[in-house]
N, C-alpha and C positions, 0 to 999 in steps of 0.2 A: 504493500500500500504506500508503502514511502518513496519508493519508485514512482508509482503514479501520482503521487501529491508533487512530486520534483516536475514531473510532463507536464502535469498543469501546469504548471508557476512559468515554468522556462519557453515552455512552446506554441506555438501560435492558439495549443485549442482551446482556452480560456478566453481568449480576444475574440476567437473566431465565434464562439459559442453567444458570448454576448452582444457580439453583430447580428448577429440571426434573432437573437430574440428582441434587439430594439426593432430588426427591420417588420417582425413576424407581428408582433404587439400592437405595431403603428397603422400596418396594412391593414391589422383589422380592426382597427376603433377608428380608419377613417371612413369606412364603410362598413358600419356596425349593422345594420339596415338588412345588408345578405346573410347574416348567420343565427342573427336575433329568434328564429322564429322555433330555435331547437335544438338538442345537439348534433343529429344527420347534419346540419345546416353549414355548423360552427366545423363539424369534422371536413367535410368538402371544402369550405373554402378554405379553410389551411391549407388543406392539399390544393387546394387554385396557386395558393402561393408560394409552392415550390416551383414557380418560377422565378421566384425573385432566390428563393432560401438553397435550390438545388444548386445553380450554379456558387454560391456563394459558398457552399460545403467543398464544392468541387475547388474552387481557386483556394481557399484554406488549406485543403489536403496539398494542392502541389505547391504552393509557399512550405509548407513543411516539408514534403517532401524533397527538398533540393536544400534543406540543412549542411549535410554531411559535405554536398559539393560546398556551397557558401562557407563554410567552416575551414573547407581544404582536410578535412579528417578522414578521410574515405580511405586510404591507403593503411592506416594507424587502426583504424576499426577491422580492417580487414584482416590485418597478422595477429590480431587477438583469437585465441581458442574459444568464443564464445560463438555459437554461430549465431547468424544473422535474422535468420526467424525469431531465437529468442529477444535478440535486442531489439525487436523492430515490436514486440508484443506491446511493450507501454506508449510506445507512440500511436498505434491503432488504437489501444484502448481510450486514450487520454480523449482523440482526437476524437471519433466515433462516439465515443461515450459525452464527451462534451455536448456535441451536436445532436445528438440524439434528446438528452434534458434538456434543450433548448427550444425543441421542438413540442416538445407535451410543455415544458412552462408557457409557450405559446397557446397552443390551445385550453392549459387550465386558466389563463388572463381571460379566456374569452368565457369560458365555463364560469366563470365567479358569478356572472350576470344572469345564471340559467338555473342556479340555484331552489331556484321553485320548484314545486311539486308539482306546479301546475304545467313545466313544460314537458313534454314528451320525449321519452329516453327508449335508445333501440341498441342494441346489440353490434347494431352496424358501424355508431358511432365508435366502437373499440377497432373495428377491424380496421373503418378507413384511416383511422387515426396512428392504427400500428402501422399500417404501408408507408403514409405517411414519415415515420419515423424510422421505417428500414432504408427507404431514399435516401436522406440526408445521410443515413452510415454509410450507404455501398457509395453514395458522391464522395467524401471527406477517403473511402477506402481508394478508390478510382484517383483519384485526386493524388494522393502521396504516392500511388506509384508513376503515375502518370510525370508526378514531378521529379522524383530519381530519374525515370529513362529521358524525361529533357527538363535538366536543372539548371537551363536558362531565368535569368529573369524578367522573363515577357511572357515564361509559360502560363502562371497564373492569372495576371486579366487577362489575356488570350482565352485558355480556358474558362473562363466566367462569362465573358460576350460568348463563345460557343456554345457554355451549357444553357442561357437564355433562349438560343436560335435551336437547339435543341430540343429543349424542352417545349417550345410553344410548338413549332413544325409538326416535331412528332407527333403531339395531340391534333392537329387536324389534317394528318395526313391520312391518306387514301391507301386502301380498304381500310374500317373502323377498326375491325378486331386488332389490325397491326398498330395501328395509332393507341388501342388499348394496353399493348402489351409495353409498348417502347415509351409512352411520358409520365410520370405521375402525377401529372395535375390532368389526365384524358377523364372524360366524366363528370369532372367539378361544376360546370357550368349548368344553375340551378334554374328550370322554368317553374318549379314549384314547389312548396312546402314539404312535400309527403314524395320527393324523389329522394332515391338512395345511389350507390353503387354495387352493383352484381356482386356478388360472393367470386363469380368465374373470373372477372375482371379484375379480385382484388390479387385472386393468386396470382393472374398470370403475370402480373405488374410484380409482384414479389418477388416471382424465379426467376424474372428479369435483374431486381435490381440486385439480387444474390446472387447471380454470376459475375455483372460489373462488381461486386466487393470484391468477388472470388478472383477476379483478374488482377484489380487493384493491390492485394495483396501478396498475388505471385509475383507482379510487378517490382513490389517492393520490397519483396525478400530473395529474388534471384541473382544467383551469383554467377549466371553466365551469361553469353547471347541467346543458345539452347533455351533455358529457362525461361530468358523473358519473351523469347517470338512462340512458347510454350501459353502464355498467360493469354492468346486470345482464343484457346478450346474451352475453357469457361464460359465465356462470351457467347461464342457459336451454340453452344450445348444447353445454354440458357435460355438464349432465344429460341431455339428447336422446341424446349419444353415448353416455354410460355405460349408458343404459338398455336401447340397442338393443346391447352388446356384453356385458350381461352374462349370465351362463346362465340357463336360468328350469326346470332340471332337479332337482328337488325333492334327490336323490341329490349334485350337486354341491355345490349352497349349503349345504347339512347336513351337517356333518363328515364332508368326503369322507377316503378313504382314502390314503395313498401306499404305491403296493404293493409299494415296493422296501423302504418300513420293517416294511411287515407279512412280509414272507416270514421264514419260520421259520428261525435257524443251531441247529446240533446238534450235540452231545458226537460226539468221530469212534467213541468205544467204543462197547459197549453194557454193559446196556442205557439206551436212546435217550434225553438228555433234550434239547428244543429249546425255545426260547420266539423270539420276533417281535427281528427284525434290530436294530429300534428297544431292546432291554433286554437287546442280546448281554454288557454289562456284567457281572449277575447270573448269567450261566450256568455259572460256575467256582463259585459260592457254593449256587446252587441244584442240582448235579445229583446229589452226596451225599445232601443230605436227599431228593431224590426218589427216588432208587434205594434210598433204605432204605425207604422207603412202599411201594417196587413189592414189595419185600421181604418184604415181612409181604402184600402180595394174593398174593406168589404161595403164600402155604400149603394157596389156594382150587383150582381144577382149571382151566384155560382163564383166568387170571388176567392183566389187559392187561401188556404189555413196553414200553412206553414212556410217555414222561409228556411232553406237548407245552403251551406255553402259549396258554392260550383266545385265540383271534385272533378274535373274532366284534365285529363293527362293527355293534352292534343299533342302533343309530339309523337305518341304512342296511336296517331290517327284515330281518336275518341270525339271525333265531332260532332258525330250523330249519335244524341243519346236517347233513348227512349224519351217522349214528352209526358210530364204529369202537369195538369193545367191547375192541382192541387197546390202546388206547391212553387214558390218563387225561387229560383236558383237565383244567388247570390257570389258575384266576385268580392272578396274580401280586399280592403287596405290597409296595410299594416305601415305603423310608424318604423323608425329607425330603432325603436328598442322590443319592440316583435308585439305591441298594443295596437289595439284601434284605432287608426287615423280617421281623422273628420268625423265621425260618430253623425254628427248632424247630416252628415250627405246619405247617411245608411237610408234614409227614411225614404229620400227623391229614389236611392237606388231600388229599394221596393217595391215604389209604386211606379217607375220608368217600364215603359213595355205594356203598361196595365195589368201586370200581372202575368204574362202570356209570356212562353218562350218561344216568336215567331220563328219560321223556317228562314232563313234569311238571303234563300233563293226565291220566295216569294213577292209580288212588289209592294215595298213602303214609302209612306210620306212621312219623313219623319218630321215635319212642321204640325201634320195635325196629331200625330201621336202628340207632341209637345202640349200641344196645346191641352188634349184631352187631359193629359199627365195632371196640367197644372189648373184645370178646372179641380178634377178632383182634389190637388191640393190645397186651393183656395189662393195661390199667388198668381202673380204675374209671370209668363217665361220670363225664363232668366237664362242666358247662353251657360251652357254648359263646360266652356272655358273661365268663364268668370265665378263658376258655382263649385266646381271640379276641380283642385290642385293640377291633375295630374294629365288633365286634358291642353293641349296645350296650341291645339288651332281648330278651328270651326271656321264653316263658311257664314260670313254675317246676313246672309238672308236668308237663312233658316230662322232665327228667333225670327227674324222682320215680317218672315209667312207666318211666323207661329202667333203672332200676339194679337191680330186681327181676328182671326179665330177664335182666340181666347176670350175677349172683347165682346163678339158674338155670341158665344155661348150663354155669357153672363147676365146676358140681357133677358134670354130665355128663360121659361118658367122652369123651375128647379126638374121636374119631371122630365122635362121634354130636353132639357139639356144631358137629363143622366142616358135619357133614351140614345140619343145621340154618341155619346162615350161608349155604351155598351155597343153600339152598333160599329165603333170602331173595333172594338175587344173583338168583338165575334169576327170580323173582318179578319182580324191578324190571326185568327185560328183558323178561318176555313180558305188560307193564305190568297184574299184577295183583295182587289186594290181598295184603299181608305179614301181617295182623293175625291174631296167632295160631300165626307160624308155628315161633314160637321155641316156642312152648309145646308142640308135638307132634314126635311126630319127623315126620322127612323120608320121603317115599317115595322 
């Protein structure tokens, strides 16, 4: 142990260790927003950022690895009786072992925030977080050999711009399964709360990056040319395996689902609101504002009783989903700390559409839905860029059709106006055209 307490102190992997976890800490509380919502969440995006943390293991490992040359010691170590695998043990462990707690102290900074009971914890969170942590070893082990066989010093930024171009290509390179096997951040990129990474994907990405160490360490303990043009049958024998075990199902490599995070929890009262296991946090905040949206539909006749949140995994091509006219599917907004954004816009969200999940190959006017929207609300349209955060252009004459309509309605006798609104509703279900419909009465 005294050994390794000397490798820290003396060698780069205590520096290197605490570069990684300023850069890994920063990355994620400036964008706390993508992990906030869980720990799948918190474990992916760390792994996102082994694109900044891979290469940086990797230029640590060959700064140290070109010691012995920068020293001028290599001749002197080499006439000692000790061999060279054993001396080279506390330097892998220091470095590897540094890098590696630097990595889980990264993602425990972001866990401290998830603390609750209320967020949703999966199993997957350990695996993608363990790959995660074999990366930055097999980089820091790749690295120190990579930097003995060239102990220039240009090798490591060199190798640092390379392990970024690396690491990003490989993940969107073509066929997926290979992009699977070859990056560690392949996968990260989150369309939804309740997505994980395949169990296939995580091995195959492992016995990849356990051959790069397995190289990196031949690397760095051969004491011939033999031995080190030796260290890239690791390499090859790695990839062979990862290739052949990782899925090649278009549905898995592609932000598969966890379907324990997507099942839906729900208010025990009525009426119903539920949204995806994964954002059971929000549902004491959100089921108020939805049950006053359902509020104002039920003024209609046959108006849905429940409000559920949209669980559809369209990347997984889920865009046709059976219709229940029951029930209001709901796109969730979530703040930057994994709550309720706008609470007050939930309300227009449940009553927008009239309640109706239209076909949306069918034809709409979306001036008089507006309009109808905002009779049953009782306001004025109000552009939806202006009401909406996150909407961020509309064409301005849509409110300017909508408000005229609106105007019209009001004047109408309370009956004869709601008649009209349902004659839109019914419209957008038996998907046909609304234009017009505000302006006549209803049959």
């Amino acid at each position: 142990m005294n050994v390794y307490g000397i490798e820290l102190k003396r060698s780069a992997a205590l520096g290197a260790a605490l570069l990684a976890l300023a850069v890994g800490v920063t990355a994620l509380y400036v964008a706390p927003a993508r992990w906030s919502t869980g720990w799948v969440s918190l474990a992916m995006t760390s792994r996102e950022y082994t694109i900044l943390l891979w290469p940086l293991a990797l230029a640590a490992g060959a700064w140290q690895g070109r010691r012995e040359h920068r020293a001028q010691v290599g001749e002197l170590f080499t006439s000692t009786p000790r061999p060279r695998s054993q001396r080279m043990m506390p330097v892998l462990a220091a470095m590897g072992g540094a890098l590696a707690v630097a990595y889980v102290l990264v993602v425990a900074a972001g866990g401290a925030s998830l603390l609750s009971p209320s967020h949703y914890f999966s199993p997957d969170f350990l695996v993608i977080t363990a790959v995660g942590v074999l990366s930055l070893v097999a980089a820091a082990c790749l690295g120190l050999g990579l930097g003995r066989l060239f102990p220039a010093l240009a090798t490591a930024p060199v190798l640092g711009v390379a392990g970024v171009l690396l690491v990003f290509f490989s993940a969107v390179t073509n066929p997926d399964w290979l992009a699977a096997v070859l990056s560690p951040m392949y996968g990260t990129g989150q369309f939804y709360g309740f997505q994980t990474i395949a169990g296939g994907v995580s091995a195959a990405v492992s016995i990849w990056m356990v051959a790069l160490a397995v190289t990196g360490v031949v690397l760095l303990v051969a004491g011939n040319a033999k031995a080190r043009a030796a260290a890239v049958l690791p390499a090859l024998i790695g990839l062979g395996l990862a290739t052949a075990v990782v899925p090649r199902d278009h549905d898995t490599l592609t932000a598969p689902v966890d379907p324990v995070a997507r099942e839906l929890v729900c208010t025990d009262d009525a009426p119903k609101v539920c949204v995806t296991r994964v954002n059971r946090n929000v549902l004491g905040a959100l089921a108020p504002k939805a049950r006053e949206g359902l509020a104002v539909l039920a003024k209609m006749p046959g108006a849905p009783t429940a409000v559920h949140e949209n669980a559809t995994a369209f990347t997984l091509d889920e865009y046709e989903q059976p219709r229940d006219d029951t029930v209001v599917t709901l796109t969730l907004r979530l703040d930057r700390d994994g709550g309720l954004a706008h609470p007050d816009v939930v309300i227009y969200d449940v009553v927008n559409g009239l309640g109706v999940r239209g076909d949306l190959k069918c034809p709409r006017n979306p001036a008089v839905e507006r309009a109808a929207v905002s009779w049953l609300l009782g306001r004025e349209p109000v552009s939806d860029q202006g009401l909406i955060p996150e909407v961020t252009f509309e064409e301005p004459s849509l409110n300017a059709e909508a408000v005229p309509l609106w105007r019209a309605l009001r004047k109408l006798p309370e009956a004869e106006a709601l008649a009209r609104v349902v004659a839109v509703r019914d419209a957008i279900v038996n998907c046909q055209d609304t234009t017009g419909l505000l302006s006549r009465s209803a049959r």
